[in-house]
VOPAGU-2260 file (C-alpha; in pm, 1 decimal, decimal comma):
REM VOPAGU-2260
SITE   aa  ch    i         X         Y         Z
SITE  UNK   A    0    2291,0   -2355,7   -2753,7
SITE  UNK   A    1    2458,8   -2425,3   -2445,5
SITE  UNK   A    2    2518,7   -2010,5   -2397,5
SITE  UNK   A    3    2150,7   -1941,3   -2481,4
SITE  UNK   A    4    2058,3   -2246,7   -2196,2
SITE  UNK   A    5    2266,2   -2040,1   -1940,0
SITE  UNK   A    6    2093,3   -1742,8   -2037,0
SITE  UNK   A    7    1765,2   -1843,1   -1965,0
SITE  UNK   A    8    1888,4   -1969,5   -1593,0
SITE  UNK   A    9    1994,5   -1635,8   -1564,0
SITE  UNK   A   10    1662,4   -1458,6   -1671,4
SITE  UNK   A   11    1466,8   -1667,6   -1450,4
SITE  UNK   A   12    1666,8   -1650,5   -1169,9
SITE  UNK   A   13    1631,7   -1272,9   -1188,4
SITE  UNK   A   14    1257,4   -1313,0   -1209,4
SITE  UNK   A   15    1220,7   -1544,5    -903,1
SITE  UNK   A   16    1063,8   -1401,2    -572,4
SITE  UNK   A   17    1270,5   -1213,0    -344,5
SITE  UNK   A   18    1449,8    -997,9    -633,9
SITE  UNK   A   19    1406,6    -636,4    -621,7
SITE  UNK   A   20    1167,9    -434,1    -939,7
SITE  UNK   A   21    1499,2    -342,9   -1118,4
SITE  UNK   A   22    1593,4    -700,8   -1131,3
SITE  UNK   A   23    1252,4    -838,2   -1252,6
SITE  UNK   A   24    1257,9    -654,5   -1522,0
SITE  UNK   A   25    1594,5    -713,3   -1631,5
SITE  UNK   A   26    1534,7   -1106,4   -1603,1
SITE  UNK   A   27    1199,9   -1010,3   -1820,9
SITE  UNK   A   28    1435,5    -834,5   -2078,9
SITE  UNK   A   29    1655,3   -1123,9   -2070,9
SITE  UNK   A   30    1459,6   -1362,3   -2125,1
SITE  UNK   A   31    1241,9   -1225,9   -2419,4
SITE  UNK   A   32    1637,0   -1162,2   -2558,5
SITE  UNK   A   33    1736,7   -1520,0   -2516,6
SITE  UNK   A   34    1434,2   -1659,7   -2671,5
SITE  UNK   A   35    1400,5   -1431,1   -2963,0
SITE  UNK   A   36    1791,5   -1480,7   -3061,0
SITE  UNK   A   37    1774,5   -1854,6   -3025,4
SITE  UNK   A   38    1505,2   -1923,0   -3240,6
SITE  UNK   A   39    1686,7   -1664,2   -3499,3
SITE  UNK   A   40    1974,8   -1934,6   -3432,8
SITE  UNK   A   41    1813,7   -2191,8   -3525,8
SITE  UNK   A   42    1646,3   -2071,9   -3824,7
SITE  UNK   A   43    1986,4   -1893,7   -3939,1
SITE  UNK   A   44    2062,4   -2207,6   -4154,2
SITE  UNK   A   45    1750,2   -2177,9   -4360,7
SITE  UNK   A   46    1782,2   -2042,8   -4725,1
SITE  UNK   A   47    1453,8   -1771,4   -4592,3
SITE  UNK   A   48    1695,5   -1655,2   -4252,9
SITE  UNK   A   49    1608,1   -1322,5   -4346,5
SITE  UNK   A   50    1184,5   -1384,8   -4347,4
SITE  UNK   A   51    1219,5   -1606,8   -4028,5
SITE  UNK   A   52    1396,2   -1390,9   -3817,4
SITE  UNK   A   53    1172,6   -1077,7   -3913,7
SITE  UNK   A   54     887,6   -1281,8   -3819,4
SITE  UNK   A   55    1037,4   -1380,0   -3499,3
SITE  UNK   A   56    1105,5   -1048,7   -3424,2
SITE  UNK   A   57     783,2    -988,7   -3461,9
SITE  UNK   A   58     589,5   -1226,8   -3277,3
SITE  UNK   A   59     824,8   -1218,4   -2979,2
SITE  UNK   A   60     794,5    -885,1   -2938,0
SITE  UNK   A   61     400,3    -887,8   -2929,1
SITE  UNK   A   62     417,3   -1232,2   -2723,8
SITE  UNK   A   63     623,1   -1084,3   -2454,9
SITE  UNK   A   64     374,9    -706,3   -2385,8
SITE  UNK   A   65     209,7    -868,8   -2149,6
SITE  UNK   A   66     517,9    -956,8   -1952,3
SITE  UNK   A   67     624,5    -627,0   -1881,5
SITE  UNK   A   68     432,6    -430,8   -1594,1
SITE  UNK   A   69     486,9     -59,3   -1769,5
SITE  UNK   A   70     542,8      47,5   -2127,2
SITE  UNK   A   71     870,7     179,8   -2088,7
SITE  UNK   A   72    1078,7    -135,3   -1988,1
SITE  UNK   A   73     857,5    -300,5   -2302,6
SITE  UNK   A   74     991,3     -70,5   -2554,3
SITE  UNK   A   75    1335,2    -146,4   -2401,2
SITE  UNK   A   76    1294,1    -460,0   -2435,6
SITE  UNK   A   77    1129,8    -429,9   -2809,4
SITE  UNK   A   78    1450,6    -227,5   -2902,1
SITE  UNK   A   79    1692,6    -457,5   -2794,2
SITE  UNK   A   80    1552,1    -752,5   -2936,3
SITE  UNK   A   81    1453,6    -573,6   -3271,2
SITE  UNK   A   82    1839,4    -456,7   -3251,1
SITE  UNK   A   83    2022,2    -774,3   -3194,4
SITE  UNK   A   84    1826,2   -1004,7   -3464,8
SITE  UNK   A   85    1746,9    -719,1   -3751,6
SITE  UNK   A   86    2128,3    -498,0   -3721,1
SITE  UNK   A   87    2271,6    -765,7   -3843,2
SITE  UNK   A   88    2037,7    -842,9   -4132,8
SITE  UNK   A   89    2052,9    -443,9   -4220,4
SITE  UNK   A   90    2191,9    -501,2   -4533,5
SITE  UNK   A   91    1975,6    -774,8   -4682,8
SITE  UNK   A   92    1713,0    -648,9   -4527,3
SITE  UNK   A   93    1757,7    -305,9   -4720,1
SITE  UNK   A   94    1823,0    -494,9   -5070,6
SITE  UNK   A   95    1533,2    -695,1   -4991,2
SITE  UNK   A   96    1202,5    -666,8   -5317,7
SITE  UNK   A   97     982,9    -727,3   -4952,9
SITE  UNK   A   98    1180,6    -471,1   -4712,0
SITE  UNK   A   99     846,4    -250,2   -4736,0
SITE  UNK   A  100     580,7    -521,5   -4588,0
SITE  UNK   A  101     890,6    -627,5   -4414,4
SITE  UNK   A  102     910,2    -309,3   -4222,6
SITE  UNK   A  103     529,5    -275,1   -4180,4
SITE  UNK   A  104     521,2    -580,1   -3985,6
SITE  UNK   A  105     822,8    -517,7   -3784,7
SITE  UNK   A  106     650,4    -111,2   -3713,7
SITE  UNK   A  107     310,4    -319,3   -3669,6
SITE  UNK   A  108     433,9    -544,0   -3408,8
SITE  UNK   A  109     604,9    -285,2   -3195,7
SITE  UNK   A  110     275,2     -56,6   -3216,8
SITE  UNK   A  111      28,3    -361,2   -3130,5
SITE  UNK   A  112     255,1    -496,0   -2834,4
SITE  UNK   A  113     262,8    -112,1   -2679,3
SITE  UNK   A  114    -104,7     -92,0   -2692,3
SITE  UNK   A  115    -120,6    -443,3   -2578,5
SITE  UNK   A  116     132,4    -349,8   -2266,1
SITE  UNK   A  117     -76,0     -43,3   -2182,8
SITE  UNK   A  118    -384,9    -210,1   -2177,0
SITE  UNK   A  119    -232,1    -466,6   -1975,3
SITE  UNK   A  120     -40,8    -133,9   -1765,2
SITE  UNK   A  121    -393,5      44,4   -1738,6
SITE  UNK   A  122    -557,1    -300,3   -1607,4
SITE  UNK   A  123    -300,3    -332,0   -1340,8
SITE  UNK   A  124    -289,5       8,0   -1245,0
SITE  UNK   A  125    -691,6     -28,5   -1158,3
SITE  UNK   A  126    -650,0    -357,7    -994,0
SITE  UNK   A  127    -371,2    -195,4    -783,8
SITE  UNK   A  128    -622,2     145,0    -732,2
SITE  UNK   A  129    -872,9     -87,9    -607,0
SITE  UNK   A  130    -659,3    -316,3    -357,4
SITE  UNK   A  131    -614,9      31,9    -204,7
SITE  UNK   A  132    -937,7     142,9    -150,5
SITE  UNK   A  133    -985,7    -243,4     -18,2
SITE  UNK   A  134    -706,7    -152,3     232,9
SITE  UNK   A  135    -872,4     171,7     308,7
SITE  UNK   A  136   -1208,8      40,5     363,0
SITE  UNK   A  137   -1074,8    -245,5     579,9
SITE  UNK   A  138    -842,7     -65,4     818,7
SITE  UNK   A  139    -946,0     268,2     792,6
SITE  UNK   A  140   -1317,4     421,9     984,2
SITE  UNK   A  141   -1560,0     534,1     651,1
SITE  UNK   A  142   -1670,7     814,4     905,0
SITE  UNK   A  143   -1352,8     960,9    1099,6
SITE  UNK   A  144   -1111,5     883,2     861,2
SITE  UNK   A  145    -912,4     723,6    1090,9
SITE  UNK   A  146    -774,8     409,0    1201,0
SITE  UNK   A  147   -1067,2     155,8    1270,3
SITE  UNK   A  148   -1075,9     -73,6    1575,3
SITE  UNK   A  149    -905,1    -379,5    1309,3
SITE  UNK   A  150    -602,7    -151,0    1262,2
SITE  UNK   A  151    -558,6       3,9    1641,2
SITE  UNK   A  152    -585,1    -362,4    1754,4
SITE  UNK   A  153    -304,9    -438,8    1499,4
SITE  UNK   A  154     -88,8    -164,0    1632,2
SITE  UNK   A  155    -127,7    -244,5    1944,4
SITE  UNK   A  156     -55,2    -558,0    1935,1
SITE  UNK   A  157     298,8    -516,8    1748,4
SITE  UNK   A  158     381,4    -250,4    2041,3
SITE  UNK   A  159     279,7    -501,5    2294,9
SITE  UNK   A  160     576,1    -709,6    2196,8
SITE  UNK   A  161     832,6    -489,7    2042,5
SITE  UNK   A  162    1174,4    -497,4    2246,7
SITE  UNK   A  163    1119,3    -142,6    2344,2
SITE  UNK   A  164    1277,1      42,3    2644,6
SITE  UNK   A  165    1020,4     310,7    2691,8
SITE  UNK   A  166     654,5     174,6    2821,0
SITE  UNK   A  167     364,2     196,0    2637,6
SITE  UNK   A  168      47,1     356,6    2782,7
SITE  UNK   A  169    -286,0     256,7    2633,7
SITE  UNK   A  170    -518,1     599,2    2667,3
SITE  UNK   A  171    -887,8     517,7    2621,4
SITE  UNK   A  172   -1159,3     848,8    2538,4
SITE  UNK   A  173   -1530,3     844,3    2547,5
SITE  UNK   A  174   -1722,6    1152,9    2474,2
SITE  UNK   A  175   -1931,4    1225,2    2745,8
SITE  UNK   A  176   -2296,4    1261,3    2735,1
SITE  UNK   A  177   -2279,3    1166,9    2366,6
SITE  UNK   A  178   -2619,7     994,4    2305,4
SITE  UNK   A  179   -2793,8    1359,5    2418,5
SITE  UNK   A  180   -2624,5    1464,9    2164,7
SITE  UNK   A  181   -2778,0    1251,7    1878,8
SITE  UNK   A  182   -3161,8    1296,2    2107,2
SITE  UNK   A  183   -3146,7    1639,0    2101,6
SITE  UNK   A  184   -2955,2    1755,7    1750,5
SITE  UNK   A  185   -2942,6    1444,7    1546,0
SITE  UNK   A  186   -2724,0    1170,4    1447,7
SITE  UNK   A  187   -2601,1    1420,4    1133,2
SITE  UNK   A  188   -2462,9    1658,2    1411,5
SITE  UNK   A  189   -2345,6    1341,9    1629,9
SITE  UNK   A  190   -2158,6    1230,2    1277,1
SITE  UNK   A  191   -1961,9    1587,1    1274,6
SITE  UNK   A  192   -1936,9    1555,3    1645,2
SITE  UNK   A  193   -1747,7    1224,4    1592,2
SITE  UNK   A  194   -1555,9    1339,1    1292,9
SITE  UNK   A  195   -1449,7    1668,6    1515,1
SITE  UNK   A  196   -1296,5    1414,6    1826,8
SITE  UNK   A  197   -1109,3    1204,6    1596,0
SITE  UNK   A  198    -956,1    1473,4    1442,6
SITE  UNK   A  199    -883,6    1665,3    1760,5
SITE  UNK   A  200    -724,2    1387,7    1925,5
SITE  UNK   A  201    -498,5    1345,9    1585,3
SITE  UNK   A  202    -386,3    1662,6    1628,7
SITE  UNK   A  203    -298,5    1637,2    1971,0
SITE  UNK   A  204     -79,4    1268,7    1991,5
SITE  UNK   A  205      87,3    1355,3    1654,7
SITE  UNK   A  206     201,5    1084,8    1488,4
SITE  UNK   A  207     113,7     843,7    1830,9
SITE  UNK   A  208    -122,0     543,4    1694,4
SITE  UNK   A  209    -480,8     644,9    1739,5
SITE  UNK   A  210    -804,7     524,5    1624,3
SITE  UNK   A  211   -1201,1     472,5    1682,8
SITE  UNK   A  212   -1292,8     153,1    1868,8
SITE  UNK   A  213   -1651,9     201,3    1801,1
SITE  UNK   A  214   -1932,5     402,5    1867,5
SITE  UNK   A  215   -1798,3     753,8    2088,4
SITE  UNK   A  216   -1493,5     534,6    2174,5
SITE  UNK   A  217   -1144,2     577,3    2084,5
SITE  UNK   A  218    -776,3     482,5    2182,7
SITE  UNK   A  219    -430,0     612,4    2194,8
SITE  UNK   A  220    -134,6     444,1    2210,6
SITE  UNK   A  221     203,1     610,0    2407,2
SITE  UNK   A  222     520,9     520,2    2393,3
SITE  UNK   A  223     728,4     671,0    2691,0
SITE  UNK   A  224     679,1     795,3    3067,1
SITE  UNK   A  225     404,2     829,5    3294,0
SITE  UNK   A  226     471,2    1207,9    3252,4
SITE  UNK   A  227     407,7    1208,3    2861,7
SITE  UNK   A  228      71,4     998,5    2930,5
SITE  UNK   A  229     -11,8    1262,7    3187,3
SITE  UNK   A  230      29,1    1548,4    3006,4
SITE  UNK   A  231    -162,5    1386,9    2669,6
SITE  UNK   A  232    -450,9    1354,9    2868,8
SITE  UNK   A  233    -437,5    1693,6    3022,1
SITE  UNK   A  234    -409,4    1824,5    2708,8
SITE  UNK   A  235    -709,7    1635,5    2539,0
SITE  UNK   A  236    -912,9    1748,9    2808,9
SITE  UNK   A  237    -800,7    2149,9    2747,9
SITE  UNK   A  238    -828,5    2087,7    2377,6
SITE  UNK   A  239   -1192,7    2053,3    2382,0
SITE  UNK   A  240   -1272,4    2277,1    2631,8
SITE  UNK   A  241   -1109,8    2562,8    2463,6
SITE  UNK   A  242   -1285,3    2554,4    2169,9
SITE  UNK   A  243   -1635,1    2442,8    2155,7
SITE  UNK   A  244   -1734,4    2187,2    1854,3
SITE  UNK   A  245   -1933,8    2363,9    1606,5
SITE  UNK   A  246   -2171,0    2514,0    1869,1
SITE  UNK   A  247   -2145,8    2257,9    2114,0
SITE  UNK   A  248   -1915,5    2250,2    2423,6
SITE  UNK   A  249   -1826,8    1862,5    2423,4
SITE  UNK   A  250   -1611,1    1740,2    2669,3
SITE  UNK   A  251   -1369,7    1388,2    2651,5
SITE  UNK   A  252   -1365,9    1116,2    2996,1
SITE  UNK   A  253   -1001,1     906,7    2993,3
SITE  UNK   A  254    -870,3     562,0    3113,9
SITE  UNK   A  255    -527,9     526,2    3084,8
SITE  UNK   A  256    -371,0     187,4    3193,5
SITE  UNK   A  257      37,9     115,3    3142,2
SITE  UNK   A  258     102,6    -243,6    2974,2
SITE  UNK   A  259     332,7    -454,4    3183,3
SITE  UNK   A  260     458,1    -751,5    2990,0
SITE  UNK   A  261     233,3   -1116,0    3019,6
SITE  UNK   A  262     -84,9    -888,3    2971,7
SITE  UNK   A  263    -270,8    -941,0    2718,0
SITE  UNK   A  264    -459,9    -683,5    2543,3
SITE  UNK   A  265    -789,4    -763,7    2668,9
SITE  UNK   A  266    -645,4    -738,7    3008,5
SITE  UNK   A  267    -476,6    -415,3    2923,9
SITE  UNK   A  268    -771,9    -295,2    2775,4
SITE  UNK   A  269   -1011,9    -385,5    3083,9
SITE  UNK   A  270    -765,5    -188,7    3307,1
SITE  UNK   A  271    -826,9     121,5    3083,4
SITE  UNK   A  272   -1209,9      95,5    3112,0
SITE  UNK   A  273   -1233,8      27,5    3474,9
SITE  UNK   A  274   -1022,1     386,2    3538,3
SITE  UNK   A  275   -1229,4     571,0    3223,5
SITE  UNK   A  276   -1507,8     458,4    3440,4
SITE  UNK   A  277   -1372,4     576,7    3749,7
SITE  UNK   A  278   -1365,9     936,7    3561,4
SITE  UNK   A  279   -1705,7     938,2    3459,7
SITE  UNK   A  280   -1850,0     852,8    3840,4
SITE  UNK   A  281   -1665,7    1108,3    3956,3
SITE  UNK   A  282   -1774,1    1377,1    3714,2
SITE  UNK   A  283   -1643,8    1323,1    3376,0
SITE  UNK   A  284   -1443,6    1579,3    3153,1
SITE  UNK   A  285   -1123,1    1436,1    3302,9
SITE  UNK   A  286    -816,8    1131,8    3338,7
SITE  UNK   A  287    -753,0     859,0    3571,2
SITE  UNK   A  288    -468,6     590,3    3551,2
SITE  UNK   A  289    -507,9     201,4    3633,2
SITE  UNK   A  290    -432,7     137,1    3960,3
């Protein structure tokens, strides 16, 4: 008993926290394994071995469905214990009067744990389906599509104190003149109007972090020289005045501030509004740097 003790250590160590998938499911295996062919130990003295450890096989293998997070590593793990407690019983088992309701239960409990497991598979697969759309809905703007003011803040903070060499440059847009837009066409057309910016300015910073910070406001976030900041903003700017939104020619003001380390982002934040309201006294439709 002392091999089937060391066994078990084994499985649950392999099913502890910080294992990878591969290994959790091999500790599952293992486990169900030990457990069914220990209790077929025990019982192997009894005059009725052969009844007991078709029984065990049974109810282990319907016992442990709900273990295993998809139906293939299940039927694995019904195979290997059905083959390491019933192989060895082959014989009796065939000259057995019972082998028939013998073999229905054994064919019964391997059918009933699989639907068990995917019912269990199909449950987790929603629950998992559903933690996305939670993610989604929590870090992601319902009307752009793109990174909400939670998630931009998140991003910005991890870039305000990675070790990087290059310097980040916080860019902040506001579409000018936007609330004639929503007096004189409607909030539907200010809602594509929106949509149209955020996905303009995706296109332009590439894979740069980016996202709405509420209302007609929205923020980039640079990584490298004052040059690369300068020409993002010059090319925002052309972007929407070469090609008109829908029917309307809407045009983008920009702050852009440079983090220097102790700031904090509300500081580096401020800096971009005072310049993006520099730009719009002087005119709009155009970039200033922090001074």
């Amino acid at each position: 008993m002392s091999v089937y003790a060391l066994m078990l250590f084994a499985a649950a160590f392999l099913t502890a926290k910080g294992v990878s998938t591969f290994e959790r499911a091999l500790g599952r295996v293992a486990y169900a394994v030990t457990i069914a062919n220990a209790l077929a130990y025990v019982v192997d003295v009894s005059p009725q071995s052969l009844f007991w450890v078709v029984a065990i096989s049974a109810i282990v293998v319907v016992a442990m469905s709900p273990l295993h997070n998809e139906p293939i590593t299940f039927f694995l793990c019904a195979l290997m214990i059905g083959g390491s407690l019933l192989f060895p019983k082959h014989e009796a088992l065939s000259a057995s009067p019972e082998r028939a309701w013998m073999w229905c239960l054994i064919l019964f409990s391997l059918l009933f744990g699989l639907l068990l497991n995917t019912l269990y598979f199909m449950d987790r697969l929603g629950l998992y389906r559903t933690n996305q759309q939670l993610v989604e809905l929590a870090y992601r703007d319902s009307l752009t599509l793109i990174n909400n003011r939670r998630a931009f803040m998140l991003n910005l903070e991890r870039a305000m104190v990675a070790e990087d060499e290059a310097a980040l440059y916080f860019m902040l847009l506001d579409i000018d003149d936007f609330k004639s837009v929503n007096d004189q066409y409607g909030h539907a057309m200010g809602n594509q109007v929106l949509c149209a910016v955020a996905a303009r300015i995706r296109a332009v910073v590439g894979d740069a972090a980016c996202g709405r910070l509420g209302g007609e406001e929205f923020g980039v976030l640079l990584q490298g020289d004052r040059a690369l900041a300068q020409r993002t903003a010059v090319h925002l700017n052309h972007s929407f005045l070469d090609l008109p939104i829908d029917y309307l020619w809407v045009t983008v003001s920009i702050g852009v501030a440079e983090f220097r380390h102790g700031m904090s982002a509300g500081q580096l934040m401020n800096e971009a509004d005072q310049a993006l309201y520099e730009v719009k006294r002087t005119g709009k439709n155009g970039y200033a740097f922090a001074a």
